[in-house]
C-alpha positions as CSV (number, residue, x, y, z in Angstrom):
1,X,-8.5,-3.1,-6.0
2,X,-11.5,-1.0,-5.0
3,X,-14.7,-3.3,-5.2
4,X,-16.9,-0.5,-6.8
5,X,-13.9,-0.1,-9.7
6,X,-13.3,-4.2,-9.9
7,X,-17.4,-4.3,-10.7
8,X,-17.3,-1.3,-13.3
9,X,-14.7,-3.1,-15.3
10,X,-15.8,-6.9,-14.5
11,X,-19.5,-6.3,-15.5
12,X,-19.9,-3.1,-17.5
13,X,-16.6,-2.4,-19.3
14,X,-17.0,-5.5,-21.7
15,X,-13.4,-4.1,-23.0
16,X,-11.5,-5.1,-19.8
17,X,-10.8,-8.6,-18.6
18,X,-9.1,-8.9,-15.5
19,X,-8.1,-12.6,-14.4
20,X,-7.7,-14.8,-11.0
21,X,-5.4,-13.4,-8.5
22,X,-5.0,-9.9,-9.7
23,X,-4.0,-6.6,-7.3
24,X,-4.6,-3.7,-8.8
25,X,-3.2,-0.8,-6.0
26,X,-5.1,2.5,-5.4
27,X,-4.6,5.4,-7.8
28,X,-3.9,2.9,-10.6
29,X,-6.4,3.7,-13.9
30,X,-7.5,2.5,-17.2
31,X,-7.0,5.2,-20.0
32,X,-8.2,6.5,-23.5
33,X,-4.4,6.2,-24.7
34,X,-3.7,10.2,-26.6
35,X,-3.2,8.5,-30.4
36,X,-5.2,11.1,-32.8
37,X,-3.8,10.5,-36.3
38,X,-4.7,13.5,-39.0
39,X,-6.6,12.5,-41.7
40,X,-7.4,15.4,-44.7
41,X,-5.1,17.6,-42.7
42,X,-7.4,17.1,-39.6
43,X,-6.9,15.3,-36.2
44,X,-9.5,13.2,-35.7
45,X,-10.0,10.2,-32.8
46,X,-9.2,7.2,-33.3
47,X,-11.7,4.5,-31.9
48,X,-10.7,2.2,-29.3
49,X,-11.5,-1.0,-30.0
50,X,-8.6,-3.5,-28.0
51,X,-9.4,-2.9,-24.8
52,X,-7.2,-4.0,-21.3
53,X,-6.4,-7.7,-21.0
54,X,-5.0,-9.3,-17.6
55,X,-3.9,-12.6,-17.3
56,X,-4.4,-14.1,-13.4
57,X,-1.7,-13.7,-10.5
58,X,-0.9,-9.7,-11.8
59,X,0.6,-7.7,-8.9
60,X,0.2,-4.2,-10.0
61,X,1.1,-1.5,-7.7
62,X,-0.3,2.0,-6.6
63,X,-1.0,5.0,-9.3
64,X,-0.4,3.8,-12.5
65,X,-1.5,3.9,-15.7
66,X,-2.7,1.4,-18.4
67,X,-4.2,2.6,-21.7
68,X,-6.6,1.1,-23.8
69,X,-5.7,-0.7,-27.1
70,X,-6.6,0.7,-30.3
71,X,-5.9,-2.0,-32.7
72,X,-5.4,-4.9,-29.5
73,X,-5.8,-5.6,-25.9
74,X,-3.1,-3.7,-24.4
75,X,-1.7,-7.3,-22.4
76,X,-0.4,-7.9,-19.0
77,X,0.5,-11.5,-18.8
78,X,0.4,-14.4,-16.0
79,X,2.6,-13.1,-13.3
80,X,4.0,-9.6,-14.0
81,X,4.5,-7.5,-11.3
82,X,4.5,-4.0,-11.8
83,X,5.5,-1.2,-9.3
84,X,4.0,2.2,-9.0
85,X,3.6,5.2,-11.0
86,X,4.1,3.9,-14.7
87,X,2.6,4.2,-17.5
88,X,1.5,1.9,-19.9
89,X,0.6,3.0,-23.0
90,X,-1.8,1.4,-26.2
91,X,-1.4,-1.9,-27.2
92,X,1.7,-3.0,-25.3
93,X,1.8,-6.5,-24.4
94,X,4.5,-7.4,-21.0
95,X,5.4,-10.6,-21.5
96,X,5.0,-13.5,-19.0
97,X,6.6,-13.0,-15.1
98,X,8.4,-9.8,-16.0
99,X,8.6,-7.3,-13.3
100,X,8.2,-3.5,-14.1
101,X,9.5,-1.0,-11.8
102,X,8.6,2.3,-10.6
103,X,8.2,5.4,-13.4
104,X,8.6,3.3,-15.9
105,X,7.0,4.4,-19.7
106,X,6.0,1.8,-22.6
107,X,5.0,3.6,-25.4
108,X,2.3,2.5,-27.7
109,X,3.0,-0.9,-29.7
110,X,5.8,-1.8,-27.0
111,X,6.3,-5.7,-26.7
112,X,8.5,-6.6,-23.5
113,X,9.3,-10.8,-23.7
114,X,8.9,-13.1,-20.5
115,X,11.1,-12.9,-17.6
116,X,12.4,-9.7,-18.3
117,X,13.3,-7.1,-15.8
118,X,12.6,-2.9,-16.7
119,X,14.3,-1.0,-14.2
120,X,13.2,2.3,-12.9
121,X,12.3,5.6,-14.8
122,X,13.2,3.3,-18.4
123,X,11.7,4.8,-21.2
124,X,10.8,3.0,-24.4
125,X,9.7,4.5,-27.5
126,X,6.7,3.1,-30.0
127,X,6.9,0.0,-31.6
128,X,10.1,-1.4,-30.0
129,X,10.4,-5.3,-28.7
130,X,12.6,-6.2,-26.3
131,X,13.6,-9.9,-26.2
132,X,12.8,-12.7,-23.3
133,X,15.2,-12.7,-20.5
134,X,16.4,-9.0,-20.5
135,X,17.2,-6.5,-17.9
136,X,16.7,-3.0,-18.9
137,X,18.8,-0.3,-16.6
138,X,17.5,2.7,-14.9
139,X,17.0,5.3,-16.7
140,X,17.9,4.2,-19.8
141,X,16.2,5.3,-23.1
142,X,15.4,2.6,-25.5
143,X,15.2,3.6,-29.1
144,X,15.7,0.8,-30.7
145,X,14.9,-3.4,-30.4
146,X,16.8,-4.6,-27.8
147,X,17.8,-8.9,-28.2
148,X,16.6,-11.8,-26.3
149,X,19.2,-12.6,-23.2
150,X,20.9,-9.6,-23.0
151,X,21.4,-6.7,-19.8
152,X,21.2,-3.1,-21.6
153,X,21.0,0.4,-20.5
154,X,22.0,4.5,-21.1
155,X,21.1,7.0,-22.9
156,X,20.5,5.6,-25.9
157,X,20.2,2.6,-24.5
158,X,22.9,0.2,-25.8
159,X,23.3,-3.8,-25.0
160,X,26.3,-4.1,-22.2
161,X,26.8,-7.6,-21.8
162,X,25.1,-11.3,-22.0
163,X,22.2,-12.0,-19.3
164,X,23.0,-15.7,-18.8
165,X,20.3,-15.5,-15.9
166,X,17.3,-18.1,-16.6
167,X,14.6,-19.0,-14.3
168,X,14.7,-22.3,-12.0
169,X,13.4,-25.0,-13.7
């Protein structure tokens, strides 16, 4: 990560923490997330106020992007690595040693569980959670929950089979 940006958001962004161990690649940037709710039949901009929290040991690739919380720290837990050119959006929280992989879009209010695996160009809509242990396919368009322990993909994304894959204890 660039020294000059690690300061900014160390010492003067009191909205971003950034743990031990983290790599943030070139390109990647922290975002006002585009939520702009009408109110009296006029948009108006919705404050800010979660901020960017990441855990230590966070590999996080070149050119991405990580947006702001509005109502919570949008959350990148212990040991997710994250490969280039995605986008994460408001108040997503990625789960503990899940790997994210290039072009990959979280929408605002996306939970992905620990150990879980979201293959390239995946797309997931607001407000979905996808369960622990689950591999997403490429491409795949998730509009809806998708369960704890299970390998899922297409277009709409649709559970395929069990993952019985678990971590070495």
């Amino acid at each position: 990560m660039n020294k000059l940006l690690f300061w900014y958001h160390k010492y003067l962004n009191p909205r971003v923490h950034i743990g031990k161990n983290v790599r943030i690649g070139p390109g990647t940037v922290f975002a006002r997330p585009l939520w702009i709710p009408y109110v009296d039949g006029k948009r108006i901009r919705k404050p800010m106020n979660g901020g960017i929290w990441i855990d230590d040991d966070v590999d996080i690739a070149a050119n991405n992007v990580i947006c702001y919380g509005c109502e919570r720290p949008t959350r990148i837990m212990s040991g997710v690595w994250m490969s280039s050119g995605s986008v994460i959006g408001h108040d997503v929280i990625i789960g503990e040693n899940s790997l994210i992989a290039a072009n990959v879009k979280l929408n605002g209010f996306v939970e992905i569980g620990k150990y879980c695996f979201v293959t390239s160009g995946v797309t997931i809509i607001p407000r979905l959670k996808v369960g622990d242990y689950t591999l997403i396919g490429t491409n795949a368009n998730v509009t809806k929950d998708i369960p704890e322990g299970v390998i899922a993909f297409g277009n709409p994304c649709r559970v395929i089979r069990e993952n019985t894959w678990r971590p070495p204890q």
